[in-house]
Backbone as CSV, one residue per row, in Angstrom:
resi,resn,N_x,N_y,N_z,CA_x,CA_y,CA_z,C_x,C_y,C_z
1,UNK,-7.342,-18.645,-0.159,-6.513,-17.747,0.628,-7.320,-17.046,1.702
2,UNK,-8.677,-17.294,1.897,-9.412,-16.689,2.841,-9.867,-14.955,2.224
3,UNK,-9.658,-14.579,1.005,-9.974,-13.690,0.849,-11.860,-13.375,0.059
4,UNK,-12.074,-11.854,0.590,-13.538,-12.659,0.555,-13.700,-12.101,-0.527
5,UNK,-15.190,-12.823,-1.620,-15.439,-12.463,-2.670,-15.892,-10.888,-2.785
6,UNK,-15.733,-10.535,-4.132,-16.081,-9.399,-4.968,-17.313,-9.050,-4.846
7,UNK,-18.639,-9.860,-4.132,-19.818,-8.934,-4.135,-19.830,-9.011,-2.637
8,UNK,-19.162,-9.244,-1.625,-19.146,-9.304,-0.434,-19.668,-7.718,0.300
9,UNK,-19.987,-7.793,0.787,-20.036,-6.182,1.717,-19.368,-5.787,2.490
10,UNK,-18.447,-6.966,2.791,-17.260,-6.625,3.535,-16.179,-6.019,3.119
11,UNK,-15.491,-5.083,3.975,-13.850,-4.709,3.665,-12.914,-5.659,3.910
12,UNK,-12.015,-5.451,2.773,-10.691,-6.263,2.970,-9.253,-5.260,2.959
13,UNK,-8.374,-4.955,3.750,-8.211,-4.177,4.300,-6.300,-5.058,4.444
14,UNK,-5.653,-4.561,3.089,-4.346,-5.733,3.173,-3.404,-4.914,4.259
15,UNK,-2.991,-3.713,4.345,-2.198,-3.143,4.897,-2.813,-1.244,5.231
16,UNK,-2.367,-1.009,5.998,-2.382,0.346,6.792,-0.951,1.164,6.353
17,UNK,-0.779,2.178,5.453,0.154,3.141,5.700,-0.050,3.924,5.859
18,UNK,-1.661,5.088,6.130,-1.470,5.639,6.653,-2.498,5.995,8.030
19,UNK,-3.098,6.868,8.480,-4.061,7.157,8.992,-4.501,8.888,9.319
20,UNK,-5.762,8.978,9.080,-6.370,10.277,9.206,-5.396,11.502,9.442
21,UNK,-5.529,12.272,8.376,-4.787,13.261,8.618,-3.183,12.899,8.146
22,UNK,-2.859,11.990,7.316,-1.563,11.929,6.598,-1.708,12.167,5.682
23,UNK,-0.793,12.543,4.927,-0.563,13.245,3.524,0.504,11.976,2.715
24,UNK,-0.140,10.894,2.227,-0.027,9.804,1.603,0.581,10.164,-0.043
25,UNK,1.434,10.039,-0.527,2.023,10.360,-2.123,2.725,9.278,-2.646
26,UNK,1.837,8.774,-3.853,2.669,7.430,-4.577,3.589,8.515,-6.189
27,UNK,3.912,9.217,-6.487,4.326,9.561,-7.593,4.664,9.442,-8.771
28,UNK,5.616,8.134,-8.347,6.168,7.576,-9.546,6.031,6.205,-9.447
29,UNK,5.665,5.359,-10.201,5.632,3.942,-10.314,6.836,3.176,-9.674
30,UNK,8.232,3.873,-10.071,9.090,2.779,-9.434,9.773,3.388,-7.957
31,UNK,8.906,4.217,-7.514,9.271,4.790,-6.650,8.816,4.718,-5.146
32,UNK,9.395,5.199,-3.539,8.575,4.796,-2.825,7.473,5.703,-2.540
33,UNK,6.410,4.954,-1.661,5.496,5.939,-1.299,6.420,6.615,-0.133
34,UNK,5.946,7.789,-0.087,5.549,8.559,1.367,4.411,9.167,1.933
35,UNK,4.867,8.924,3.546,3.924,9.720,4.523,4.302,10.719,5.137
36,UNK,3.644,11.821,4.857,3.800,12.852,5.318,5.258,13.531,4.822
37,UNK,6.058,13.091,3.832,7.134,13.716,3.185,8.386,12.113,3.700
38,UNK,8.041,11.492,4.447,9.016,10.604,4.351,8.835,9.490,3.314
39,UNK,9.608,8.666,2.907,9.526,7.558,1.789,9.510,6.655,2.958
40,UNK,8.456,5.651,2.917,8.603,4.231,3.536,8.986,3.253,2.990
41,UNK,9.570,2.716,3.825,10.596,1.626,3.004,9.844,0.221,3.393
42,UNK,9.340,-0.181,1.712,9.035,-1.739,1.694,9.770,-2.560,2.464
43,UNK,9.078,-3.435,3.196,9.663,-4.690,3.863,9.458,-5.592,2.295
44,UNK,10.343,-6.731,3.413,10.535,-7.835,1.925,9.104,-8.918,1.990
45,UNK,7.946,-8.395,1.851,6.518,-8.658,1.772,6.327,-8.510,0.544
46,UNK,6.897,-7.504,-0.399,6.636,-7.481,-1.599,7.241,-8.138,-2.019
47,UNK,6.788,-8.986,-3.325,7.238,-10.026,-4.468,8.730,-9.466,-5.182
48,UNK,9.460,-10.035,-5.530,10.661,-9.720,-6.319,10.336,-9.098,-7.722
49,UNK,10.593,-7.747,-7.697,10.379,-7.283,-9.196,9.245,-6.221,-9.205
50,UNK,8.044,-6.649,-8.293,7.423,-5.676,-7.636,7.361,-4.526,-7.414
51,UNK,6.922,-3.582,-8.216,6.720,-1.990,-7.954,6.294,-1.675,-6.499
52,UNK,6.379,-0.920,-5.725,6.013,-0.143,-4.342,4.747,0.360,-4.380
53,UNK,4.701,1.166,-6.150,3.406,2.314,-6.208,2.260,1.109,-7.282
54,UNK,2.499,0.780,-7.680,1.958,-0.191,-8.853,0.225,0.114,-8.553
């Protein structure tokens, strides 16, 4: 899958929700995250059955 190994020194870096200075909250497992007090809403990227906060 192109992903790089576990002793790599590199970052792997799957997705961005937030950036510097957001106030990021996963709470509840089946629940969404939010930024900054809003809930972002999963695109259909996540797997079927798939938790948000997992």
């Amino acid at each position: 899958m192109g992903l790089l190994p576990e002793d790599s020194s590199e970052h792997l870096v799957k997705r961005v929700i937030g950036l510097p200075g957001d106030h990021v909250v996963c709470t509840d497992p089946h629940g969404p995250v939010s930024v900054n007090g809003v809930a972002v809403v999963e695109p259909a990227h996540l797997e079927p059955g798939a938790a948000p906060c997992r």
